[in-house]
PDB file of N, CA, C and O in Angstrom:
ATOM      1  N   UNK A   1     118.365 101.038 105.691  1.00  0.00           N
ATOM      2  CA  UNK A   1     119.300 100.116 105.076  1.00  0.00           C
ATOM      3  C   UNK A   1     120.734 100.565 105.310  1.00  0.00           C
ATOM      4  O   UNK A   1     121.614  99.704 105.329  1.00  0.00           O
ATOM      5  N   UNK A   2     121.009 101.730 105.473  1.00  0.00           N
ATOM      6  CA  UNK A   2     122.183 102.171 105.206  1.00  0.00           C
ATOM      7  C   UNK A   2     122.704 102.433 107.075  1.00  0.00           C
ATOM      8  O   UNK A   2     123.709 102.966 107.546  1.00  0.00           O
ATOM      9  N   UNK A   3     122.039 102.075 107.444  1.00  0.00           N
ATOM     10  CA  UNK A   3     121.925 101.998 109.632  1.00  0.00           C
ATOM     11  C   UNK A   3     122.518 100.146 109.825  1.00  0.00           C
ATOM     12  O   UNK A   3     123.254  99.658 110.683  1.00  0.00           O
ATOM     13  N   UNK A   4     121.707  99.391 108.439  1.00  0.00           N
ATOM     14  CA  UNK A   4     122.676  98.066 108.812  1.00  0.00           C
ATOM     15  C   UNK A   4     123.665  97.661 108.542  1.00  0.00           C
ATOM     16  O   UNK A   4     124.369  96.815 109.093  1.00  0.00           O
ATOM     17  N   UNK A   5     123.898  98.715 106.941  1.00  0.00           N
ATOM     18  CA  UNK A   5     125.150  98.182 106.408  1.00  0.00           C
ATOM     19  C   UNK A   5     126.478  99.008 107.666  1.00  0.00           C
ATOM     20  O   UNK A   5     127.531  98.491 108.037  1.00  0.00           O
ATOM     21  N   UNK A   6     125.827 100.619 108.126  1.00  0.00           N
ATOM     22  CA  UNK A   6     126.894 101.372 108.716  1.00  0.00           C
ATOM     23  C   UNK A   6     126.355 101.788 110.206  1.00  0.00           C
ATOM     24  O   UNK A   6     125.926 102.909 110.479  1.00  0.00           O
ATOM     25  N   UNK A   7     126.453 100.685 111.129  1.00  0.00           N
ATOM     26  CA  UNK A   7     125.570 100.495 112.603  1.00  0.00           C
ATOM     27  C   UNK A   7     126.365 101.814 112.877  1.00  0.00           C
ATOM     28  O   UNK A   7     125.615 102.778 112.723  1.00  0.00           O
ATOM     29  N   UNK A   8     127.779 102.216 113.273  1.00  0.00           N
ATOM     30  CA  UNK A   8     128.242 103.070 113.841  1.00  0.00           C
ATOM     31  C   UNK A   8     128.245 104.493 113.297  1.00  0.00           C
ATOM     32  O   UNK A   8     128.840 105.376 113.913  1.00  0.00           O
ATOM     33  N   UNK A   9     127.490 104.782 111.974  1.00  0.00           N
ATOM     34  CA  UNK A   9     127.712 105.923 111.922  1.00  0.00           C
ATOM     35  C   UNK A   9     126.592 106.876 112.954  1.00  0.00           C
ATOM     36  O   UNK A   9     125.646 106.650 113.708  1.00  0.00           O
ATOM     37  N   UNK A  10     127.147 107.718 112.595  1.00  0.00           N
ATOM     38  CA  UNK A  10     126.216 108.974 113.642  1.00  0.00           C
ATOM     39  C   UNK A  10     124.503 109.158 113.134  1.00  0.00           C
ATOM     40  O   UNK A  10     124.066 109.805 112.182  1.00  0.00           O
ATOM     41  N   UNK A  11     124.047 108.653 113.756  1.00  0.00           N
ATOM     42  CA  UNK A  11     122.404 109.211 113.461  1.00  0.00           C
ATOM     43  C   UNK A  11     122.113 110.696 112.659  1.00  0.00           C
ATOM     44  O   UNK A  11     121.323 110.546 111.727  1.00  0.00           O
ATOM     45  N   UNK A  12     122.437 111.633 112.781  1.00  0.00           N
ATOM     46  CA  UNK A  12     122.411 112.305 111.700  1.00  0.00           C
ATOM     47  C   UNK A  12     122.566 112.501 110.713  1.00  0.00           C
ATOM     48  O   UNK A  12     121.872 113.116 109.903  1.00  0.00           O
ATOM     49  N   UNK A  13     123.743 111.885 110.593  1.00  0.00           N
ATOM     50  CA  UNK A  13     124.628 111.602 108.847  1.00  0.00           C
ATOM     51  C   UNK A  13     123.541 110.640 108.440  1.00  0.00           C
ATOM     52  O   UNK A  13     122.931 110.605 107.371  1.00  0.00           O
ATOM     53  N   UNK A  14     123.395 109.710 109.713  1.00  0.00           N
ATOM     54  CA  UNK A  14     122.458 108.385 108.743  1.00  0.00           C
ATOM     55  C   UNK A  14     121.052 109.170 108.132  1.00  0.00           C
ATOM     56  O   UNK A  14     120.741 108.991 106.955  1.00  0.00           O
ATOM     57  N   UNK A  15     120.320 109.958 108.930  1.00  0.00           N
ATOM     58  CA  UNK A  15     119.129 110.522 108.791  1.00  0.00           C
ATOM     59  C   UNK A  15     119.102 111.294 107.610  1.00  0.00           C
ATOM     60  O   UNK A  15     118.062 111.310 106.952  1.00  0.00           O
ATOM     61  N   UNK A  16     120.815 112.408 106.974  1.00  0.00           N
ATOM     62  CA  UNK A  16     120.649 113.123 105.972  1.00  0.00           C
ATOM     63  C   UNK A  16     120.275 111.966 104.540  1.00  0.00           C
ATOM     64  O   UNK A  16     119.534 112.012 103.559  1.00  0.00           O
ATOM     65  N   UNK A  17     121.480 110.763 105.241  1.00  0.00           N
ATOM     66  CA  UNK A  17     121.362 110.319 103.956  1.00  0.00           C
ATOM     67  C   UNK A  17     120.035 109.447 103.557  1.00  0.00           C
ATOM     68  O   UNK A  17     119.962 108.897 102.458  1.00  0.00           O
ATOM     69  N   UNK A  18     119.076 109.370 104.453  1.00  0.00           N
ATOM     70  CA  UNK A  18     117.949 108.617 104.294  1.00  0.00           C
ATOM     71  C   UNK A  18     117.406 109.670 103.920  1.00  0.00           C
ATOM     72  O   UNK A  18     116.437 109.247 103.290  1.00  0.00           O
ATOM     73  N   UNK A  19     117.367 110.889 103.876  1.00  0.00           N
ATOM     74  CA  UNK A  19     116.552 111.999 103.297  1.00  0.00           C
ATOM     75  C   UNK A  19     116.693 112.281 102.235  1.00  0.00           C
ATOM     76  O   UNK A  19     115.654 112.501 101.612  1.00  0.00           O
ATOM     77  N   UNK A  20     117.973 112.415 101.514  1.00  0.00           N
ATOM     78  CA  UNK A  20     118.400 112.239 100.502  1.00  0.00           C
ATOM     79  C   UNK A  20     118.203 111.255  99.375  1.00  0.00           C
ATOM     80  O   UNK A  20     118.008 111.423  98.172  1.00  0.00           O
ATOM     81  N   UNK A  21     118.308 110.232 100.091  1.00  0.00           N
ATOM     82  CA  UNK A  21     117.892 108.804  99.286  1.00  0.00           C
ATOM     83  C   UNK A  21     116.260 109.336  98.554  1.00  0.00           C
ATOM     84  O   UNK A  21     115.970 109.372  97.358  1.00  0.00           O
ATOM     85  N   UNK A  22     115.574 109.627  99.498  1.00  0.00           N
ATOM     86  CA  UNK A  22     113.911 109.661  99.778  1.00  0.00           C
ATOM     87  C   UNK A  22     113.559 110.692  98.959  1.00  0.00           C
ATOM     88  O   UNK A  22     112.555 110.750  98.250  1.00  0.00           O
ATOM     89  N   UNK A  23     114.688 111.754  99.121  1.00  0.00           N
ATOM     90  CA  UNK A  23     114.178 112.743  98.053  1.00  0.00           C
ATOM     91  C   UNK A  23     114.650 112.672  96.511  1.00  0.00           C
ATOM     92  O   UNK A  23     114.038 113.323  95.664  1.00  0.00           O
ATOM     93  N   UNK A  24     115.771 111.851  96.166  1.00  0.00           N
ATOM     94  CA  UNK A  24     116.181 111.982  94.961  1.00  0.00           C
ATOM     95  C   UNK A  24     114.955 110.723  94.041  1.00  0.00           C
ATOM     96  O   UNK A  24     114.527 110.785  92.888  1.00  0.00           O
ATOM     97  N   UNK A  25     114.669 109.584  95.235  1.00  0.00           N
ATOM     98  CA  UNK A  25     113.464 108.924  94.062  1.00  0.00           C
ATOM     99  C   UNK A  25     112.039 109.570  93.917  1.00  0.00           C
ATOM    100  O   UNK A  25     111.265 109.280  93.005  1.00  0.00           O
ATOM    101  N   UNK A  26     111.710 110.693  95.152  1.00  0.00           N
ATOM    102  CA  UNK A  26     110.550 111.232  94.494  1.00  0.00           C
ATOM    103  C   UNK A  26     111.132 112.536  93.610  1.00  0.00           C
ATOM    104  O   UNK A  26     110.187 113.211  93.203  1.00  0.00           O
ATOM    105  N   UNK A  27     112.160 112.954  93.293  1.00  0.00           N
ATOM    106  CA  UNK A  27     112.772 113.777  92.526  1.00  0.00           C
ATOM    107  C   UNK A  27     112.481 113.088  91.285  1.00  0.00           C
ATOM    108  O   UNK A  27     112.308 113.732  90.250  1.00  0.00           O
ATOM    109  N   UNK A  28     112.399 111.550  91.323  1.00  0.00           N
ATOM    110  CA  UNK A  28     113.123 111.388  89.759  1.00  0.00           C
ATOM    111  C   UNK A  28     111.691 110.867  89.065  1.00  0.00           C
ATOM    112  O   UNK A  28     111.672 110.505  87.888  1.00  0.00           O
ATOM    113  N   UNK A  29     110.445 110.863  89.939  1.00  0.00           N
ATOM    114  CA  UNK A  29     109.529 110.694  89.793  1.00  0.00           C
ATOM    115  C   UNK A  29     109.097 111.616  88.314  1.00  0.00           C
ATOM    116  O   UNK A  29     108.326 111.070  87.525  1.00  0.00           O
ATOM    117  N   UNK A  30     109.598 112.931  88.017  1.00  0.00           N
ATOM    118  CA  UNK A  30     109.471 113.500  87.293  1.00  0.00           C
ATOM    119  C   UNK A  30     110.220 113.795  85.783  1.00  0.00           C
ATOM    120  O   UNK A  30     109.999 114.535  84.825  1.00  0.00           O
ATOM    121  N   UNK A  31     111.310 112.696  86.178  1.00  0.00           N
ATOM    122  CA  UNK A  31     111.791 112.239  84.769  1.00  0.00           C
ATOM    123  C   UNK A  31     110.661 111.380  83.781  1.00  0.00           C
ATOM    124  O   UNK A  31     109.934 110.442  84.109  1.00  0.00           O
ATOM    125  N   UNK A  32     110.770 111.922  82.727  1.00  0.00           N
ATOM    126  CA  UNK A  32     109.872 110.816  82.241  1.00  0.00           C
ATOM    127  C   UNK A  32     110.963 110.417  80.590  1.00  0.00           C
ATOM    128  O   UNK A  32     111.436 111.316  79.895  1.00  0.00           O
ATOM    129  N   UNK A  33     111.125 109.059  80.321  1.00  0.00           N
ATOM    130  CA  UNK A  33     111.243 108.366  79.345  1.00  0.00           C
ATOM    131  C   UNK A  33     110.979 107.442  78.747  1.00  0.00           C
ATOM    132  O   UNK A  33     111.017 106.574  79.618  1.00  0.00           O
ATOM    133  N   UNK A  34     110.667 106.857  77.647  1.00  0.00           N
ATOM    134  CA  UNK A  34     110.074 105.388  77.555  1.00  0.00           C
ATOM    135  C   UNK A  34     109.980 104.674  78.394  1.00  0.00           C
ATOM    136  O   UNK A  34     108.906 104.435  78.945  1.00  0.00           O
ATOM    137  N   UNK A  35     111.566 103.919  78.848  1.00  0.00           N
ATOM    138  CA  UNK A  35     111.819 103.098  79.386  1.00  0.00           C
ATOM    139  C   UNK A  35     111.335 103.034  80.458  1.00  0.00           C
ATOM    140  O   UNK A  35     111.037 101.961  80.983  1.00  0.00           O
ATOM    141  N   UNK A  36     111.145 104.278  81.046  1.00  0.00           N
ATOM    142  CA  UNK A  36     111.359 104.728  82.800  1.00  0.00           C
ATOM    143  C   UNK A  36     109.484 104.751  82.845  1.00  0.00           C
ATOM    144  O   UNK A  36     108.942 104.259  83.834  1.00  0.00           O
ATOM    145  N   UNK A  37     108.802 105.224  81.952  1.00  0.00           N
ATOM    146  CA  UNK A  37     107.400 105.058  82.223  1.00  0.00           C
ATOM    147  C   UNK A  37     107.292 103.556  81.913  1.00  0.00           C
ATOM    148  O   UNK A  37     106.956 102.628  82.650  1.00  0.00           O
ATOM    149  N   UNK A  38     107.542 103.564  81.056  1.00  0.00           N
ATOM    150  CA  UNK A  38     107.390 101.954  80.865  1.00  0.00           C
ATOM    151  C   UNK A  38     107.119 100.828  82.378  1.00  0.00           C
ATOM    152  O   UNK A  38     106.136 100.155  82.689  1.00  0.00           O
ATOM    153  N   UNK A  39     108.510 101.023  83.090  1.00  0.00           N
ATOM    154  CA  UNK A  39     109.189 100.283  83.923  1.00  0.00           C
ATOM    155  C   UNK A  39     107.741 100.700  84.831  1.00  0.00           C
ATOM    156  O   UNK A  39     107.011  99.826  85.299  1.00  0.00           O
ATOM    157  N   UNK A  40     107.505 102.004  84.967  1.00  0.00           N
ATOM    158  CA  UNK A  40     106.616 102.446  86.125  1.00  0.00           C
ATOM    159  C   UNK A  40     105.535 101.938  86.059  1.00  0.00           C
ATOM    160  O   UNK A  40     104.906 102.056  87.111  1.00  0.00           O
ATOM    161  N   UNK A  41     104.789 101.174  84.919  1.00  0.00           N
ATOM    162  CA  UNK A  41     103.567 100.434  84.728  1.00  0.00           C
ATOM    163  C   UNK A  41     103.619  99.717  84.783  1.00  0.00           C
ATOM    164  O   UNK A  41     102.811  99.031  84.155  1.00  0.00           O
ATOM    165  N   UNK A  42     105.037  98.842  85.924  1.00  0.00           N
ATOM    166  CA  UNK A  42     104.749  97.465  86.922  1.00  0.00           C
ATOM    167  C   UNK A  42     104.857  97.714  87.963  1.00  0.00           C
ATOM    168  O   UNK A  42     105.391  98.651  88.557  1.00  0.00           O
ATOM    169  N   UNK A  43     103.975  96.262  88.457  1.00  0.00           N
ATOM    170  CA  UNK A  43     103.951  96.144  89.846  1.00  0.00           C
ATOM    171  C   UNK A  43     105.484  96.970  90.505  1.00  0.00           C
ATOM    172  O   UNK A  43     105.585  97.988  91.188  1.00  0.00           O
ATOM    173  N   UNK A  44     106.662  95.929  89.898  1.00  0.00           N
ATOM    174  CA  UNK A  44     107.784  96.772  90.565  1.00  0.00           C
ATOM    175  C   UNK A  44     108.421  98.085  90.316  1.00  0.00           C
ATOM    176  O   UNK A  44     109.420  98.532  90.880  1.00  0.00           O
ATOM    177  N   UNK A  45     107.600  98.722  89.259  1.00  0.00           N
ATOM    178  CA  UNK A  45     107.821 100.234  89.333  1.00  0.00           C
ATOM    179  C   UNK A  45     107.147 101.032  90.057  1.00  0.00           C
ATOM    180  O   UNK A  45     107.627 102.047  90.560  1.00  0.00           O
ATOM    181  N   UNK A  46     106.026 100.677  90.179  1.00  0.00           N
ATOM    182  CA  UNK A  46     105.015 101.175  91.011  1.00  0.00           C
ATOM    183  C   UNK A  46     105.412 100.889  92.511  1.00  0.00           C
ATOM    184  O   UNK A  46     105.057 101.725  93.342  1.00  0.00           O
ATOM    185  N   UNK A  47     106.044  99.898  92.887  1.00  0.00           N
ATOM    186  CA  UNK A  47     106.740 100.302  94.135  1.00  0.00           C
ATOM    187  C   UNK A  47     107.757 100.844  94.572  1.00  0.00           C
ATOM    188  O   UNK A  47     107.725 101.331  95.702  1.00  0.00           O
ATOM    189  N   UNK A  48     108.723 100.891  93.925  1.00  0.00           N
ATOM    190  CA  UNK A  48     109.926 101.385  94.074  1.00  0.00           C
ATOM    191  C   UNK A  48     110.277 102.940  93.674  1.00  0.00           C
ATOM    192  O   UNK A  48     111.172 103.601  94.200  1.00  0.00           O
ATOM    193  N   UNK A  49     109.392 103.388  92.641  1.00  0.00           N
ATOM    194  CA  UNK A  49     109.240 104.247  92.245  1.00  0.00           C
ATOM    195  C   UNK A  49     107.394 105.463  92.728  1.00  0.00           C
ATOM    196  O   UNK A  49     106.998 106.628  92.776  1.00  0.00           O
ATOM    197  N   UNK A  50     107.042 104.339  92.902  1.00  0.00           N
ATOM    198  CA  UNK A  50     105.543 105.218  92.905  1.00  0.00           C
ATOM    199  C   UNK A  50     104.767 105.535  91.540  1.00  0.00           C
ATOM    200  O   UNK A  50     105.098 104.958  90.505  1.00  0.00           O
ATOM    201  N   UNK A  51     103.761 106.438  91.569  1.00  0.00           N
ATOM    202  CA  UNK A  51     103.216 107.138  90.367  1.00  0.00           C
ATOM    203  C   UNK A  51     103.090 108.235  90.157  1.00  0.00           C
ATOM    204  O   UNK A  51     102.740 108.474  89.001  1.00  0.00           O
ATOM    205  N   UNK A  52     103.238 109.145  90.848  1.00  0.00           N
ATOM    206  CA  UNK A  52     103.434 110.986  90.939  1.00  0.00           C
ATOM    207  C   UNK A  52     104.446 111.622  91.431  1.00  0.00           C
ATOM    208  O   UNK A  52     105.076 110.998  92.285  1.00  0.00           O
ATOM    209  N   UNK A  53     104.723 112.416  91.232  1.00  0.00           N
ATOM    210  CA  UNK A  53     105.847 113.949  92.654  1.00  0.00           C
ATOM    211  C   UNK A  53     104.755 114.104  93.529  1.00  0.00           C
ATOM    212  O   UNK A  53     103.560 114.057  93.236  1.00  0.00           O
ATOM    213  N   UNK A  54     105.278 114.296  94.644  1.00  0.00           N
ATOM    214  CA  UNK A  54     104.114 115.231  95.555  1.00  0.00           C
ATOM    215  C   UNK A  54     104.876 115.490  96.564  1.00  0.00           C
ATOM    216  O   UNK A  54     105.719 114.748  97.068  1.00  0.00           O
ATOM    217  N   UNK A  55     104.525 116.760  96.927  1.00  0.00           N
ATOM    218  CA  UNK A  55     105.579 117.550  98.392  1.00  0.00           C
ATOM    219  C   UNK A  55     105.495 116.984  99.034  1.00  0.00           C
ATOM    220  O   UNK A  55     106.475 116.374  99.462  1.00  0.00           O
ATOM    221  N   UNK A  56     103.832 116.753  99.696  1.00  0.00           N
ATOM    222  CA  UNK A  56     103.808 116.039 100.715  1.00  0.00           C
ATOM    223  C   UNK A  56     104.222 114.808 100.876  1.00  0.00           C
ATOM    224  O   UNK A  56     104.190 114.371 102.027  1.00  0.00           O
ATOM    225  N   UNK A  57     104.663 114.017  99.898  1.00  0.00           N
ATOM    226  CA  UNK A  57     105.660 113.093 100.626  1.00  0.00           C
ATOM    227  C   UNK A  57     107.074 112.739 100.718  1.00  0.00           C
ATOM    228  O   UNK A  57     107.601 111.707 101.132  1.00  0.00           O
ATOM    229  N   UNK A  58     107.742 114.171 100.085  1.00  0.00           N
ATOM    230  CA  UNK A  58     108.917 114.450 100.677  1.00  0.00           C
ATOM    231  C   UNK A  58     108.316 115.149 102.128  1.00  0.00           C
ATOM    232  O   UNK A  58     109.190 114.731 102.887  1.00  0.00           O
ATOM    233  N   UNK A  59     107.569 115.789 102.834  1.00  0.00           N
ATOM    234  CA  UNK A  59     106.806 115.843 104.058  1.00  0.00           C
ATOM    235  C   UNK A  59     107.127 114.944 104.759  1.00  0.00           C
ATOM    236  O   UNK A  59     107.935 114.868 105.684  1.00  0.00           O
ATOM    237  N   UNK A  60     106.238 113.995 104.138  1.00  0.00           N
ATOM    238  CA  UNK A  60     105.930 112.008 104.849  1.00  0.00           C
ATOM    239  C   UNK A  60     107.636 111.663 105.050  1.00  0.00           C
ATOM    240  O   UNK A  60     108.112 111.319 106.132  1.00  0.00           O
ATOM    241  N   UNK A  61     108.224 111.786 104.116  1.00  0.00           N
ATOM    242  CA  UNK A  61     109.022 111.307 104.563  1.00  0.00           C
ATOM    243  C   UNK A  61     110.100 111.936 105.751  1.00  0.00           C
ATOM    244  O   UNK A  61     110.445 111.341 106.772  1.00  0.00           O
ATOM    245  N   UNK A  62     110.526 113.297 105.325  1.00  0.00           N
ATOM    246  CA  UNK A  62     111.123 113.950 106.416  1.00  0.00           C
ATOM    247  C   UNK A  62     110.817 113.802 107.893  1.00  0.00           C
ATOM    248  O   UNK A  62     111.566 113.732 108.867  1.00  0.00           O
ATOM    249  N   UNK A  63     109.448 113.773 107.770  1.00  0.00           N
ATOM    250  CA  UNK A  63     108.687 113.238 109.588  1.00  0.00           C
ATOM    251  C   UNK A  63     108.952 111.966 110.178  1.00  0.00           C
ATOM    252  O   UNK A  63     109.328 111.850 111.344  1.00  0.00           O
ATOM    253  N   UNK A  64     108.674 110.554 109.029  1.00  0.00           N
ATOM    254  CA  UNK A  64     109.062 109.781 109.058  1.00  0.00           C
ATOM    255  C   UNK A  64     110.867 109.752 109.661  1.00  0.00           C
ATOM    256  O   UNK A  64     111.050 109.572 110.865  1.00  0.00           O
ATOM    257  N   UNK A  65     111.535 109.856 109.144  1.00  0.00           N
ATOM    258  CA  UNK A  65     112.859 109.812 108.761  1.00  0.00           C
ATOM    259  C   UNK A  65     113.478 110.598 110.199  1.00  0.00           C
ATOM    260  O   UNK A  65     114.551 110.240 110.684  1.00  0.00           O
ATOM    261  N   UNK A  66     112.808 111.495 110.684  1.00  0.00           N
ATOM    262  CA  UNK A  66     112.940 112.555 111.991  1.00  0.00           C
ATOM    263  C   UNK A  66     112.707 111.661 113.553  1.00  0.00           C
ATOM    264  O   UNK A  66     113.442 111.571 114.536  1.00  0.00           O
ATOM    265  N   UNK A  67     111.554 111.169 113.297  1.00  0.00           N
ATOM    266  CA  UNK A  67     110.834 110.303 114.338  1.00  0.00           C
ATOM    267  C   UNK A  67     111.884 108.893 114.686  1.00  0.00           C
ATOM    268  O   UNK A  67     112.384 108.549 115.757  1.00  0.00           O
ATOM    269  N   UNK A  68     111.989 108.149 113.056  1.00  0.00           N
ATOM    270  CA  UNK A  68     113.053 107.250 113.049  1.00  0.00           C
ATOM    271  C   UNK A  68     114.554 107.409 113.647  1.00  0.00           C
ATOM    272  O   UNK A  68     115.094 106.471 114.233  1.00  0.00           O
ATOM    273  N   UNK A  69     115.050 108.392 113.498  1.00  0.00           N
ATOM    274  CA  UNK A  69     116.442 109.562 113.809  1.00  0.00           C
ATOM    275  C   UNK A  69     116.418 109.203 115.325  1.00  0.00           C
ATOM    276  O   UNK A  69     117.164 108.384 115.861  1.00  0.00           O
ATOM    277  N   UNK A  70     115.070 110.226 116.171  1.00  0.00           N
ATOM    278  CA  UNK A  70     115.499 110.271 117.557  1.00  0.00           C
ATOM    279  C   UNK A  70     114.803 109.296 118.133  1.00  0.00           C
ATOM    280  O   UNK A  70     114.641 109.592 119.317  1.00  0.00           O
ATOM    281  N   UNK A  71     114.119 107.873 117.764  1.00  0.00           N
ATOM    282  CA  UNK A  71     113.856 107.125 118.445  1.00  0.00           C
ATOM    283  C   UNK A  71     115.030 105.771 118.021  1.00  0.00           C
ATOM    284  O   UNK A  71     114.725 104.634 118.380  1.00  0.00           O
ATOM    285  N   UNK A  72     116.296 105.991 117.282  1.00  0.00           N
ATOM    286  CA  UNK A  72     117.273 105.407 117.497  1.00  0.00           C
ATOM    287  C   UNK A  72     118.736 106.160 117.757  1.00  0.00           C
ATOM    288  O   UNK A  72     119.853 105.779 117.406  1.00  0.00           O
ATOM    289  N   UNK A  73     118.282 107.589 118.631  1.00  0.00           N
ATOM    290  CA  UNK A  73     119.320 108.149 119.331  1.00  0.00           C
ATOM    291  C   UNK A  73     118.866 107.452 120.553  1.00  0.00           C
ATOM    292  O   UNK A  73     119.735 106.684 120.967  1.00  0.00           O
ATOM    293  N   UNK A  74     118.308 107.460 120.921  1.00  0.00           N
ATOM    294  CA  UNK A  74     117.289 106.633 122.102  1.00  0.00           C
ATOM    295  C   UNK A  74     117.715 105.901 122.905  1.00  0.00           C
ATOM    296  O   UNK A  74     118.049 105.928 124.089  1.00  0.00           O
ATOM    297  N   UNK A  75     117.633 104.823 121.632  1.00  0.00           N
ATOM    298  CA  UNK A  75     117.810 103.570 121.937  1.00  0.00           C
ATOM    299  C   UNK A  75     119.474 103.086 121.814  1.00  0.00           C
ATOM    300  O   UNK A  75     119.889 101.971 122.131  1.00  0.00           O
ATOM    301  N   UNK A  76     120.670 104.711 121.037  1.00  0.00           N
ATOM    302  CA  UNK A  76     122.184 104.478 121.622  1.00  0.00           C
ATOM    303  C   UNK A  76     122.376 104.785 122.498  1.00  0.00           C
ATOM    304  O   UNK A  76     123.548 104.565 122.806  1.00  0.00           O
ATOM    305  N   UNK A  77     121.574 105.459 123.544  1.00  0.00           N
ATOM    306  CA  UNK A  77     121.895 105.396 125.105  1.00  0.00           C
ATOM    307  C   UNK A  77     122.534 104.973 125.462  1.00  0.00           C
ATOM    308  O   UNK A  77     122.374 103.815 125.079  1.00  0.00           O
ATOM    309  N   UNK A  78     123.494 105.018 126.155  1.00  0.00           N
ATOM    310  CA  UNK A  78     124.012 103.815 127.421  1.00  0.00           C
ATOM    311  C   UNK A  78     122.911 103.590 128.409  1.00  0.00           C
ATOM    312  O   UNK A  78     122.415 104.703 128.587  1.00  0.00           O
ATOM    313  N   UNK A  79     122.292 102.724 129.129  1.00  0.00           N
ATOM    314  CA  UNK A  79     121.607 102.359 130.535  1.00  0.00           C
ATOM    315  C   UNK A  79     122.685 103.324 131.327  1.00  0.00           C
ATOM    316  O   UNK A  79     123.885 103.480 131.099  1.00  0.00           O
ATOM    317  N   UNK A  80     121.836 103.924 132.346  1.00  0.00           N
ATOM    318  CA  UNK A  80     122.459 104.648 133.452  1.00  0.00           C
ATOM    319  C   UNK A  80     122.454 104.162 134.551  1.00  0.00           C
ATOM    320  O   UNK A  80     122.974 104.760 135.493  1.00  0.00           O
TER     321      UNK A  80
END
């Protein structure tokens, strides 16, 4: 999202901040408050949020997010 709003920034910056993004909602996965469990026992909490912490998908995502990175350094090529 943040590659459409900011086409020209540098693929890395874009990649930290997609990592970042990725890690602060499974970070917050572990807040718990009324509201916030509450919210999480809908459909749209349950997507946006998920239902657990788990390393492995700050993992999932870093790989993800890596793969995404250099297959749109790639594609800023110039044709030669």
């Amino acid at each position: 999202m943040v590659a459409c709003l900011r086409p020209a920034m540098p693929v890395g910056r874009l990649a930290l901040i997609a990592l970042a993004l990725s890690a602060t909602v499974e970070f917050f996965r572990l807040v718990h408050t009324p509201w916030l469990d509450a919210f999480g026992l809908t459909l749209a909490g349950q997507l946006l949020l998920g239902r657990i912490f788990s390393l492995r998908n700050l993992l999932a995502y870093a790989v993800g997010i890596a793969v995404a990175a250099a297959l749109d350094a790639v594609s800023r090529r110039p044709a030669r």
